[in-house]
C-alpha positions in Angstrom: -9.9 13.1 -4.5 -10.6 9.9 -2.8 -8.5 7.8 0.1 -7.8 5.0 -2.8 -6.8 7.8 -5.2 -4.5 9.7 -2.7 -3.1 5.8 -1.9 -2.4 4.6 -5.7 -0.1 8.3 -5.8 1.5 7.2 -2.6 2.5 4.1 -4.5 3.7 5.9 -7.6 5.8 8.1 -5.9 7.1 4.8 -3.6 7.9 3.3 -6.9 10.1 6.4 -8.3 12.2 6.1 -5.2 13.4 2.8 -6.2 14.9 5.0 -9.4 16.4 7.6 -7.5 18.7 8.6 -4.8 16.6 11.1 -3.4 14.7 10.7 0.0 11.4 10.4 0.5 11.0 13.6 1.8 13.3 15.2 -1.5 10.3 13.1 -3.7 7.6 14.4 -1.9 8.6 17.9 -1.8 9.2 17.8 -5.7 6.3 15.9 -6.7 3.3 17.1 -4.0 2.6 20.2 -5.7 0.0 21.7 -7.5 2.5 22.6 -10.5 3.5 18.8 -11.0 -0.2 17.5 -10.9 -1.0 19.9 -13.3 1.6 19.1 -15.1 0.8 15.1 -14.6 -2.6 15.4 -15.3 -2.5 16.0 -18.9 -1.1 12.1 -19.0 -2.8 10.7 -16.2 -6.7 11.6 -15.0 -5.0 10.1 -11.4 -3.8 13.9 -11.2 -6.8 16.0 -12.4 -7.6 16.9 -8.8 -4.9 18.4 -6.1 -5.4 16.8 -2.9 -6.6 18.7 0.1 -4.2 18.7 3.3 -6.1 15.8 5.2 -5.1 13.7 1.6 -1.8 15.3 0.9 -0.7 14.2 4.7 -2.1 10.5 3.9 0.2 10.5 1.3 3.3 11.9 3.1 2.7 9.5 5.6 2.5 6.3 3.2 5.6 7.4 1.0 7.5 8.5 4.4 6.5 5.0 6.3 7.1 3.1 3.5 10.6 4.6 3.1 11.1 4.4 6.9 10.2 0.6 7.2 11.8 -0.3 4.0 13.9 -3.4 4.5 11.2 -4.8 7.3 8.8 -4.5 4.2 10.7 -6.2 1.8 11.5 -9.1 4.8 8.1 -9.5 5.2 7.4 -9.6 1.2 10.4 -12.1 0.6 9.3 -14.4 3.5 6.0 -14.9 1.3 7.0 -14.8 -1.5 8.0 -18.3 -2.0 9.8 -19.8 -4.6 10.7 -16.0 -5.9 13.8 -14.0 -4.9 13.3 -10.5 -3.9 15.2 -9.6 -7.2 12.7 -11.1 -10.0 9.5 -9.5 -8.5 8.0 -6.6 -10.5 8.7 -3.3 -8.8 5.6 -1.7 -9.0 4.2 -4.7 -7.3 6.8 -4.3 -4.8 6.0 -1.0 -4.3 2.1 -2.3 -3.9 2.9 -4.9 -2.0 5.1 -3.0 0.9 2.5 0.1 0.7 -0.2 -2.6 1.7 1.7 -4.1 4.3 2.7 -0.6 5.9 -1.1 0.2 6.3 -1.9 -3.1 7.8 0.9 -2.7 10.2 1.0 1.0 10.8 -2.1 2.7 9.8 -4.8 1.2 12.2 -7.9 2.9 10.6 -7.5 0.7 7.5 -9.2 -3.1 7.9 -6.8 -5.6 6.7 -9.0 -6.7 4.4 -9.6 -3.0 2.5 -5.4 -2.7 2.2 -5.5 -6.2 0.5 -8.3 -4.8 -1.7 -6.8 -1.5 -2.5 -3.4 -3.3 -3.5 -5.2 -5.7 -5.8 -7.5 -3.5 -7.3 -3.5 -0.5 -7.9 -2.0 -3.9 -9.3 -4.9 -4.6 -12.0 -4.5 -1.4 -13.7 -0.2 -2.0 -14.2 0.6 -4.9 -13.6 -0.3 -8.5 -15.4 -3.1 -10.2 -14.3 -0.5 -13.4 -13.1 1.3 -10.9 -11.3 -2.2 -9.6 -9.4 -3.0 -13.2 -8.2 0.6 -13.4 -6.6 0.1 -9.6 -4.9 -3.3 -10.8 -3.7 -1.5 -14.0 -2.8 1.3 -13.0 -0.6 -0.6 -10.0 1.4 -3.4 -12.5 1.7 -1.0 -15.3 3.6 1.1 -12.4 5.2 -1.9 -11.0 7.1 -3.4 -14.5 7.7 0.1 -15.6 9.4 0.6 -12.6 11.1 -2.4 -11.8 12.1 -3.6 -15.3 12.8 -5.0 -14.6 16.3 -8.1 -12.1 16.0 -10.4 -10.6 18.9 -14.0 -12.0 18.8 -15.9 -9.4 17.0 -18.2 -7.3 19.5 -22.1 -7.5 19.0 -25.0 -5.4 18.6 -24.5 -4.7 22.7 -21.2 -4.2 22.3 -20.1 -7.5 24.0 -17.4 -9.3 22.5 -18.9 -12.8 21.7 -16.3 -15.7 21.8 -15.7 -17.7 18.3 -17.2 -20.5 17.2 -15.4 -23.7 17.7 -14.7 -26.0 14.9 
């Protein structure tokens, strides 16, 4: 199973929380096993393969964080979202959207620019191609406002080179 695999899961299972009362930890103890994904993988290929502990843990950690950082999430997603409420945007591309946003503030070995990727290319395969452009959209100006003042890359040496003035 690959990292973007294990991810689009996380998101599923973020996006069943938003029809359930359970906790995270209730959803992930239900769901995370090899009975389920057996049992999911006669509908969906996504579960033909159990993940291994280093992928099952990626997934805890997204569904968990997510869950944890919930309303800073969905601050974050309404500040950007402009001219929408909170209320009329899909919720799987909610629960995209705040699964992207949790990596690019909490997971530091994702680049900004591979959560953005990952939550575009989740969004294409359920979700309408208008509402891809507005997920790429709003995690594309949340990181670029955020995250507005970046380090000068290092070079070849190792040096940190200063940018480029315009």
């Amino acid at each position: 199973m690959t990292r973007s695999n294990a991810r689009e899961i996380a998101v599923q299972l973020i996006f069943s929380l938003g029809f359930s009362n359970h906790s995270a930890q209730e959803v992930l103890d239900s769901q995370l096993t090899p009975e389920r994904f057996a049992e999911l993988a006669e509908e969906n290929a996504l579960y033909a393969q159990f993940p291994n502990e280093k992928q099952q843990q990626y997934i805890r950690d997204l569904v968990q964080g997510v869950f944890s950082h919930g309303p800073e999430l969905d601050d974050y997603i309404s500040r950007y979202a402009v001219g929408w409420s909170f209320a009329r945007i899909p919720r799987m591309a909610a629960a995209i959207m705040r699964t992207a946003m949790y990596e690019v503030l909490y997971v530091p070995d994702v680049p900004n620019a591979a959560a953005i990727n990952e939550a575009v290319e989740i969004a294409k395969r359920y979700e309408t191609q208008e509402v891809v452009s507005f997920v790429n959209g709003i995690l594309g100006s949340f990181v670029r406002a955020e995250f507005s003042e970046t380090p000068p890359k290092p070079d070849k040496a190792g040096e940190a080179q200063p940018k480029a003035e315009d």
